[in-house]
C-alpha positions in Angstrom: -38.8 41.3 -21.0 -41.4 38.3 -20.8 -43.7 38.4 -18.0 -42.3 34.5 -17.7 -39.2 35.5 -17.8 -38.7 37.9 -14.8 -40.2 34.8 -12.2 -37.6 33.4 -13.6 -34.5 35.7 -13.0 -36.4 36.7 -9.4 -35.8 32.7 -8.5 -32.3 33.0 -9.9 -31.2 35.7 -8.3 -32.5 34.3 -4.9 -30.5 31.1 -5.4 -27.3 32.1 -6.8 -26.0 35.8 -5.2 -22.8 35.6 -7.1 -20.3 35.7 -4.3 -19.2 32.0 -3.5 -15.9 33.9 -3.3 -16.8 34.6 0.4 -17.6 30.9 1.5 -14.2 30.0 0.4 -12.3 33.0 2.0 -14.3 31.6 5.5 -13.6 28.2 4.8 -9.5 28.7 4.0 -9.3 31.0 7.0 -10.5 27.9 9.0 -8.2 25.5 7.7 -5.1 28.1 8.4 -6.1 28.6 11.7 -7.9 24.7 13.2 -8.1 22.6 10.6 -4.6 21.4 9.2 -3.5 18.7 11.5 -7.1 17.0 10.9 -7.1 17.2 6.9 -3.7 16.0 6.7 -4.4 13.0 9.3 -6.6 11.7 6.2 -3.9 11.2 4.1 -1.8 8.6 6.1 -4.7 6.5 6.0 -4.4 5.2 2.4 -0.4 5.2 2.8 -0.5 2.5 5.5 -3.4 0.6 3.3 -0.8 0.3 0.2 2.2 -0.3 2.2 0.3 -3.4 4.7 -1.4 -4.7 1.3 0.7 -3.8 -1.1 4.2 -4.3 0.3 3.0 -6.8 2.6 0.2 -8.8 1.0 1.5 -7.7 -1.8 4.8 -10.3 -2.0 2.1 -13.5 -1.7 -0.4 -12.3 -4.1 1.9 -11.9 -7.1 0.5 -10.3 -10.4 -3.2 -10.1 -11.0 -5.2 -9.1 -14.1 -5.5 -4.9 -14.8 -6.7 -3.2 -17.4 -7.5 -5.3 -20.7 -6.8 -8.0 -18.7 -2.8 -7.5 -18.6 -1.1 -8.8 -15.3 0.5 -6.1 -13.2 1.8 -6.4 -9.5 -0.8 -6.4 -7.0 0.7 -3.1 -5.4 0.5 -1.6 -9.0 -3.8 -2.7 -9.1 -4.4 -1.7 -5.6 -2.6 1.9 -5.7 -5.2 3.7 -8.6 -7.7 2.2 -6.3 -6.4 3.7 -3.2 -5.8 7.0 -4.5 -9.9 6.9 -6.1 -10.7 5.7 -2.6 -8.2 8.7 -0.4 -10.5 11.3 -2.8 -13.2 10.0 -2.1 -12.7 9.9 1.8 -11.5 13.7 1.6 -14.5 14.9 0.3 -16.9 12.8 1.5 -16.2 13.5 5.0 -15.5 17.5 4.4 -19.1 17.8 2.7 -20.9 15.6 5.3 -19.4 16.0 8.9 -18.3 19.6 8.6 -21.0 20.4 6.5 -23.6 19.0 9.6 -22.1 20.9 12.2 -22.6 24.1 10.5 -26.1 22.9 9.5 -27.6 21.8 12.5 -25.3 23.1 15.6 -23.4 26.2 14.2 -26.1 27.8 12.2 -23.6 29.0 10.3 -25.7 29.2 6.9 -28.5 30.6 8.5 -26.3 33.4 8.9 -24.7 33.5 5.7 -28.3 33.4 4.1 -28.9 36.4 5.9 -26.7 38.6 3.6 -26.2 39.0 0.3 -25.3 35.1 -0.5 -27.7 32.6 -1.8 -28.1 28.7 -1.6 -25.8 28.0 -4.9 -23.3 30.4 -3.5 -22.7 28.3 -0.1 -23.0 24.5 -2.0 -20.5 25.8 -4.6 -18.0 27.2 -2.0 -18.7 23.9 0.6 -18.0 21.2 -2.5 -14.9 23.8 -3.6 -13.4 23.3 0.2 -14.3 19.4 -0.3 -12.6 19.2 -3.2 -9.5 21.0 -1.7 -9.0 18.1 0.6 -9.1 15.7 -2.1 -7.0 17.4 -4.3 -4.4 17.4 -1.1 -4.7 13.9 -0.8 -4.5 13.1 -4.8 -0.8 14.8 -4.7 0.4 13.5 -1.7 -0.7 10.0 -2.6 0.2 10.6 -6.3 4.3 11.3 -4.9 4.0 8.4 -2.9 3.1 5.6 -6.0 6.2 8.2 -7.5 8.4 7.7 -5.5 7.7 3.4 -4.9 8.0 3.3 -8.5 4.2 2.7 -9.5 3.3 5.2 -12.2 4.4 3.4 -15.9 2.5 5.6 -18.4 2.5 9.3 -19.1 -1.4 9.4 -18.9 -1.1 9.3 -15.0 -0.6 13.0 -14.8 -4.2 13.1 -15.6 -4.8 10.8 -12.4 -4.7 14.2 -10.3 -7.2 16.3 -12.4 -9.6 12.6 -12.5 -9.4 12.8 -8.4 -10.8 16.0 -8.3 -13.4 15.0 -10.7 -14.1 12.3 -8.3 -13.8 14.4 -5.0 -16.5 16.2 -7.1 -19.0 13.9 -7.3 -18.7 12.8 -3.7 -18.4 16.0 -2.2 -22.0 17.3 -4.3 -23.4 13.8 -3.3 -22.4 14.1 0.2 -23.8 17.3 1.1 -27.0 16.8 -0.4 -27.4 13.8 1.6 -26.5 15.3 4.8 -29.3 18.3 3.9 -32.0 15.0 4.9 -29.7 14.4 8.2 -30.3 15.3 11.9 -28.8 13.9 14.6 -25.3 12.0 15.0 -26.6 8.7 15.3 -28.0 9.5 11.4 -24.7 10.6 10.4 -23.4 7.2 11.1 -25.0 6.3 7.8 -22.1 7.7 6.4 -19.4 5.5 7.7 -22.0 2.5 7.2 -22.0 3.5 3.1 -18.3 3.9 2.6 -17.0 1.1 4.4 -18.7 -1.6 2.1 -18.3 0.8 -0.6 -14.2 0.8 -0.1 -14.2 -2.9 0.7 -16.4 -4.1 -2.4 -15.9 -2.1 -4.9 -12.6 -3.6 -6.2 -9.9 -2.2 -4.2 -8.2 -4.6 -3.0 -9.6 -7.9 -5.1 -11.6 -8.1 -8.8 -15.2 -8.2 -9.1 -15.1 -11.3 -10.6 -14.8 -12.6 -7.8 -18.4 -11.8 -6.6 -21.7 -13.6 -8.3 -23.1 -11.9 -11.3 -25.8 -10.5 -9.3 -23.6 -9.0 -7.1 -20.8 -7.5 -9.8 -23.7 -5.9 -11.4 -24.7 -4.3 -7.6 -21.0 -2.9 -7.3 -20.8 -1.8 -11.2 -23.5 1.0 -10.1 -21.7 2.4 -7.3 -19.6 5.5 -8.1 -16.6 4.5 -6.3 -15.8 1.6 -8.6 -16.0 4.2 -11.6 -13.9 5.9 -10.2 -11.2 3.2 -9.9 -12.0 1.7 -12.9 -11.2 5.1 -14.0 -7.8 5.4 -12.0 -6.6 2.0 -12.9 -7.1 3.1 -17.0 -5.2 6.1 -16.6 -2.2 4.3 -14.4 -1.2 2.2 -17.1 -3.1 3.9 -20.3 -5.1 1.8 -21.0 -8.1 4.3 -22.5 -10.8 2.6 -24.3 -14.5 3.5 -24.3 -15.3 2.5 -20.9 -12.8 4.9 -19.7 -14.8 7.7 -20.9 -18.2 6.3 -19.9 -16.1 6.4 -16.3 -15.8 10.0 -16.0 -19.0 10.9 -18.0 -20.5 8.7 -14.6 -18.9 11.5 -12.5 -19.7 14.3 -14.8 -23.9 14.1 -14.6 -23.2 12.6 -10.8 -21.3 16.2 -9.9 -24.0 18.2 -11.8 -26.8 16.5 -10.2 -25.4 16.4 -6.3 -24.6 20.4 -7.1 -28.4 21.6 -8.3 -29.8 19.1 -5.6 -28.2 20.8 -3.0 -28.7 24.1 -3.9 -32.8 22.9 -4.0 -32.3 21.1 -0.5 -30.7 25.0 1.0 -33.1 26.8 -0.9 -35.8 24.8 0.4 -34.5 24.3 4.2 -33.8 28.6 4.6 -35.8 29.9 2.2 -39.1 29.6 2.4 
């Protein structure tokens, strides 16, 4: 072997210890015993958003222009949109708050760093959990659009697997940003990004309603991918946009993941 190669392997092997196994048997042995009635309070959240808009709002609005510019009901574009935004909220707020109290109260890594598991192993088994709770919320929501009659195409079974691609990006995203964070009043950063985030980023209206300046601003966020994305696969329409969607959440997951890993590595391990 290389005398450049064994460096190499040395930093390897004290980043990844091949046991993310163990973070998740911790983190589902928390859920069965504290966690459930919090992680299924996140659900109801997007329910009551579809049936106040939708239902409600809904009956003034009328049809507005989806995919390929084709009118559908307004509770048919706001659903996708919701179900993008309840994946998002899963594992955004999994890989952030929980992930800061183990961080910076719990020292719970510190102690799992003392063992046998490395830096990958813990932001691989933390984005797994996150991506749990959104895959929770993607089926729950996904039977509720069922059973009000919004899923038209065949393609929407592939709304569930695209949800967990999104909890993906958000969860890798979302820890690596709360690596930087130390105190409460910085975790309220979170809530201040997500908010205008879920407001702007077509939800609940077009874009084209906002100046070009201003459409180009939202077209960079990751959650209007990822309705763009939803709203494709609701009433398949796939074109090549649709794929330039998920390839967005593709380099955004493997980014968020190897970041973290560095911001671990660099925060326990030097």
């Amino acid at each position: 072997m290389s005398t450049l190669a064994r460096p190499r392997r040395r930093r390897l092997a004290g980043l990844y210890g091949r046991n993310t196994r163990s973070v998740l048997e911790r983190g589902f042995k928390v859920i069965k015993n504290q966690n459930w009635v919090v992680m299924l309070s996140g659900f109801f959240e997007p329910v009551f958003y579809l049936l106040a808009m939708g239902l409600g709002l809904g009956g003034l609005v009328g049809t507005v222009p989806g995919p390929g510019g084709h009118p559908i009901p307004y509770t048919a574009y706001i659903a996708p949109a919701l179900l993008a935004a309840s994946a998002m909220n899963g594992a955004v707020y999994d890989s952030t708050w929980n992930v800061f109290f183990k961080l910076r109260f719990a020292k719970i890594y510190h102690a799992m760093l003392q063992t046998s598991l490395g830096p990958m192993d813990i932001a691989l088994g933390e984005i797994t959990m996150a991506l749990f709770r959104g895959f929770l919320y993607a089926v729950g929501f996904m039977v509720v659009m069922l059973v009000m009659g919004l899923v038209t195409s065949a393609w929407a079974v592939l709304m569930i697997p695209v949800a967990v691609l999104i909890a993906l990006g958000f969860a890798s995203l979302g820890m690596a940003v709360t690596s930087f964070l130390k105190s409460f009043q910085q975790m309220d950063i979170v809530a201040l990004t997500l908010l205008p985030m879920f407001l702007f980023s077509s939800t609940l209206f077009p874009i084209s309603v906002f100046p070009t300046a201003i459409q180009w601003l939202v077209m960079a966020l990751p959650l209007w991918h990822g309705i763009e994305l939803m709203r494709d696969l609701a009433v398949g329409h796939l074109a090549l946009a649709t794929g330039w969607h998920a390839l967005y959440f593709v380099v955004l997951s493997a980014l968020g993941i190897w970041f973290t890993a560095v911001r671990l590595r660099a925060l326990f391990l030097r």
